[in-house]
Short mmCIF file of the C-alpha atoms (twelve columns), coordinates in Angstrom:
data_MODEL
# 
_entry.id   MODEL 
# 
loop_
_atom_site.group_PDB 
_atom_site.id 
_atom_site.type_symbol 
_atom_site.label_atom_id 
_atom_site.label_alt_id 
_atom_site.label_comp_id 
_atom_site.label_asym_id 
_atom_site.label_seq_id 
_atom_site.Cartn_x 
_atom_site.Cartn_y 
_atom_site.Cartn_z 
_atom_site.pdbx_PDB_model_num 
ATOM 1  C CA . UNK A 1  -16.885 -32.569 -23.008 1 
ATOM 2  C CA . UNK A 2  -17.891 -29.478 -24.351 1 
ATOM 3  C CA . UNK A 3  -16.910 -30.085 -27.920 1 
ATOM 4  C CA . UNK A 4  -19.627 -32.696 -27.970 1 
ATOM 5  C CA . UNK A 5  -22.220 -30.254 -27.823 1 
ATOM 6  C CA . UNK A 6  -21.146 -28.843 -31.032 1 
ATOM 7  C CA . UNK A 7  -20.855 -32.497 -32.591 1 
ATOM 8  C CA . UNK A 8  -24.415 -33.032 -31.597 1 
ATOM 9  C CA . UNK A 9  -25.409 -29.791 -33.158 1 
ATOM 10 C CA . UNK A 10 -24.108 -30.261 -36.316 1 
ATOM 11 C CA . UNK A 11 -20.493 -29.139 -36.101 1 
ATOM 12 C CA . UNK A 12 -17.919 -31.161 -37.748 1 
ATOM 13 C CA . UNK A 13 -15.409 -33.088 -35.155 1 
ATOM 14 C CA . UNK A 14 -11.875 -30.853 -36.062 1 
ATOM 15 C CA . UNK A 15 -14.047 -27.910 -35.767 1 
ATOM 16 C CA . UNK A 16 -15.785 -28.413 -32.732 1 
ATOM 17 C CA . UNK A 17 -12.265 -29.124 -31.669 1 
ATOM 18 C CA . UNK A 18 -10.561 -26.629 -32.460 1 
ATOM 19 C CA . UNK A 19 -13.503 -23.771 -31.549 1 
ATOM 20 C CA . UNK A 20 -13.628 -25.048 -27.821 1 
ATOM 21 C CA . UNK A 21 -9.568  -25.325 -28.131 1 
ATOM 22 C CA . UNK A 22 -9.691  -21.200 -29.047 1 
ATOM 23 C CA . UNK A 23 -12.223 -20.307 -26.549 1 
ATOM 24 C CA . UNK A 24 -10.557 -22.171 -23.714 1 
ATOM 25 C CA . UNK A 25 -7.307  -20.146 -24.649 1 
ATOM 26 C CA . UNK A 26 -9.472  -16.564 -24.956 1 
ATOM 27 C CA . UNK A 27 -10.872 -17.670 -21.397 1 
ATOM 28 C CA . UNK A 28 -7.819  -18.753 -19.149 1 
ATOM 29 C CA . UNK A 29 -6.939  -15.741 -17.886 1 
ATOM 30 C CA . UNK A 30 -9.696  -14.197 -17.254 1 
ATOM 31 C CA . UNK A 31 -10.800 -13.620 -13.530 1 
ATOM 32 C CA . UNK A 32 -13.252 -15.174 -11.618 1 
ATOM 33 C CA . UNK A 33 -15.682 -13.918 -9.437  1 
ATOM 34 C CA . UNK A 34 -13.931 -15.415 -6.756  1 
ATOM 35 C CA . UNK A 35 -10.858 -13.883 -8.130  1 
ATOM 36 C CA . UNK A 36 -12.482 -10.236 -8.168  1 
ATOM 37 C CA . UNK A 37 -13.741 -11.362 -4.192  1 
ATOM 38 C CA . UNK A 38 -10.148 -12.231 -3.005  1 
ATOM 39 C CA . UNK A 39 -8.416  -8.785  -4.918  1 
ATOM 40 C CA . UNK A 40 -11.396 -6.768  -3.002  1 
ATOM 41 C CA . UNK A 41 -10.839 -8.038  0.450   1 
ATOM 42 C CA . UNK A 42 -6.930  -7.525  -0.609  1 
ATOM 43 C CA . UNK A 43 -7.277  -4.199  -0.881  1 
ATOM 44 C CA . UNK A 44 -9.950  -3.383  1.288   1 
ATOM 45 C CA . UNK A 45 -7.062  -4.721  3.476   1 
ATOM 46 C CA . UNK A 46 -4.564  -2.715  2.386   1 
ATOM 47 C CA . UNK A 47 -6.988  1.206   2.619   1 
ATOM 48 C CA . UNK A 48 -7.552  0.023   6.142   1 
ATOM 49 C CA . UNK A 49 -3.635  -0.224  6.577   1 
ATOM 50 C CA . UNK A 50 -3.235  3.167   4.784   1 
ATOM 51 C CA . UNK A 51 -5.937  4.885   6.937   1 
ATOM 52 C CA . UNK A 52 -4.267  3.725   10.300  1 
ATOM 53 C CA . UNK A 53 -0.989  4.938   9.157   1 
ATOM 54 C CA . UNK A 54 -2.289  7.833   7.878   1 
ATOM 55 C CA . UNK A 55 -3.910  8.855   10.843  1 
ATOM 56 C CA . UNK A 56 -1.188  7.835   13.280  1 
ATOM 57 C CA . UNK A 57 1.279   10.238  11.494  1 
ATOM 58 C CA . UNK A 58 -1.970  12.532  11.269  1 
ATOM 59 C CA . UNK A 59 -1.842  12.666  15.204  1 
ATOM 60 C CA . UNK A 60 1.897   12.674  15.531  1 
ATOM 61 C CA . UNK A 61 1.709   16.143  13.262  1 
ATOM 62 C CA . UNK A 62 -0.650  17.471  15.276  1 
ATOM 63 C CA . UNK A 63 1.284   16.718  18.635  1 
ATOM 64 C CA . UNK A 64 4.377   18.252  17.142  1 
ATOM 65 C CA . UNK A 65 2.755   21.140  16.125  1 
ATOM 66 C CA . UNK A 66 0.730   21.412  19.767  1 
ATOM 67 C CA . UNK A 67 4.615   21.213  21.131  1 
ATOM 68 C CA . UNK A 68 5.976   23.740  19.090  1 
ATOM 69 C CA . UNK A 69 2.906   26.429  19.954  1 
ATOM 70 C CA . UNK A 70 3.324   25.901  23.700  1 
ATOM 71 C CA . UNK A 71 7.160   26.569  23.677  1 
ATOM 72 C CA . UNK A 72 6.192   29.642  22.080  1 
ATOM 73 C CA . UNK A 73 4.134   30.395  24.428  1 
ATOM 74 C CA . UNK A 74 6.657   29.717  27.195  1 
ATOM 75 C CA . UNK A 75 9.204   32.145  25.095  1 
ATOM 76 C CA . UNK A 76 6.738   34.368  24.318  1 
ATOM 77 C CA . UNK A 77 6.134   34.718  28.130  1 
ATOM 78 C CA . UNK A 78 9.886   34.751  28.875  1 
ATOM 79 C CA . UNK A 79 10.644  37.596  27.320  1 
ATOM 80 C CA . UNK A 80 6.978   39.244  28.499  1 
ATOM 81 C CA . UNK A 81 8.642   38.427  32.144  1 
ATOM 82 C CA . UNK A 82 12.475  39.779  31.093  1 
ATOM 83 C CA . UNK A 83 10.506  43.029  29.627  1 
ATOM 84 C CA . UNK A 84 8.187   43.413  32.700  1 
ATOM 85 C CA . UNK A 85 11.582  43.369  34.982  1 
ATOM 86 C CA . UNK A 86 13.450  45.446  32.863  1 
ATOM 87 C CA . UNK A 87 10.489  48.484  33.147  1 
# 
């Protein structure tokens, strides 16, 4: 127990009580190193899901965008064609 320490050091018995009694209560919520591990791999978790969707929309932007250029292309060379007949 650690309050026994404190009694063999010297420290009366209510003190050495009530000192391990406060620092158990400053300590309890404090997070392990185990604690910090698990939150880490949590959110190394959760940037990898981010990237993926990220990217995914990314490409889907890109496609869109690739659509939209080569219809205007294929307008662009409509009209070229309707102009060319027209002369």
């Amino acid at each position: 127990m650690p309050a026994r320490k404190l009694r063999d050091n010297g420290v009366p018995e209510p003190q050495a009580e009530a000192t391990v009694e406060v620092v158990r209560d400053a300590t309890s919520d404090l997070a392990t190193k185990a604690d910090l591990s698990a939150l880490e791999a949590r959110m190394e978790a959760r940037l990898d899901l981010l990237e993926a969707r990220m990217e995914a929309r990314m490409l889907s932007a890109m496609n869109r965008a690739i659509g939209l250029v080569i219809a205007a292309m294929g307008v662009i060379a409509a009209i070229a064609l309707a102009i060319a007949e027209l002369t």
